[in-house]
N, C-alpha and C positions, 0 to 999 in steps of 0.2 A: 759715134766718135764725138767727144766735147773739143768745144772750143777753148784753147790754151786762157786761161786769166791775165790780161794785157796788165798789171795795175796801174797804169801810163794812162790808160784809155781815159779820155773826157767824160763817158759816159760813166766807165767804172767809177773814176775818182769823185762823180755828181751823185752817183748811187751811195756811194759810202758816207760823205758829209752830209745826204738828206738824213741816212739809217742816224748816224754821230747824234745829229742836233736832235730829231725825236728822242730819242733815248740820255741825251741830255750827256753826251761823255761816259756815263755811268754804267755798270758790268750790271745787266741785266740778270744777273743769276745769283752775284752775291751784295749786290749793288753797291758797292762801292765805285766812288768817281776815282777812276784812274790815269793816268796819267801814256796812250800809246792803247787807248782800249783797238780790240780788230772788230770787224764787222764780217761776224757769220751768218751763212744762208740757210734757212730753215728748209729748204727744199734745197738739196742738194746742187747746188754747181754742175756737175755731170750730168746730173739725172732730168730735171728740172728748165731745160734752156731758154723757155720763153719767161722764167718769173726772171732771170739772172739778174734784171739791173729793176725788178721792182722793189721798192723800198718796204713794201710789205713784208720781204721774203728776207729779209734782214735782222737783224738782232745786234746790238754792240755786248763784245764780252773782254775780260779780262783776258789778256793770254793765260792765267793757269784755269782761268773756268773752259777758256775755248780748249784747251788740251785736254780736259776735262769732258767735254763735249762728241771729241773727237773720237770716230768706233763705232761710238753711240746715237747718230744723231735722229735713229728713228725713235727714240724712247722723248725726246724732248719737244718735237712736232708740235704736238698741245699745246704746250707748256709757253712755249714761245710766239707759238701764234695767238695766244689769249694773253699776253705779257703788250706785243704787236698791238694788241687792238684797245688795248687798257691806256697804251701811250698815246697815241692819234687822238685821244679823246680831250 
């Protein structure tokens, strides 16, 4: 059973502005700096419950990349975690 997503929580809200400011605002996928980018979890929310609030396990996307993403999110794992570790640098 997952834990509901507060997005209120301190900790949520601290996880999303570290994910923001690495990735600089900017939609990781089409990179465009947007303007309301979300911050998706490369390991699933659900699935995943101890990365939840690591900022590794983060990505900033556009809303139409992230509905984009959506369905799909085992095919982009890679993708985003060598994206992840390209920006920390």
């Amino acid at each position: 059973m997952s834990k509901k997503r507060n997005y209120n929580d301190p900790v949520y809200k601290e996880f999303r502005l570290k994910v923001l400011k690495r990735d600089k605002y900017t939609c990781q996928m089409c990179n465009k700096k947007k303007k309301g980018c979300v911050v998706h979890h490369i390991m699933k929310w659900s699935t995943a419950s101890t990365l939840r609030f690591d900022p590794d396990n983060g990505i900033a996307l556009c809303r139409a990349c992230h509905k984009e993403v959506t369905g799909h999110e085992s095919h982009y794992i890679t993708y985003f975690t060598e994206k992840v570790r390209r920006n920390k640098k």
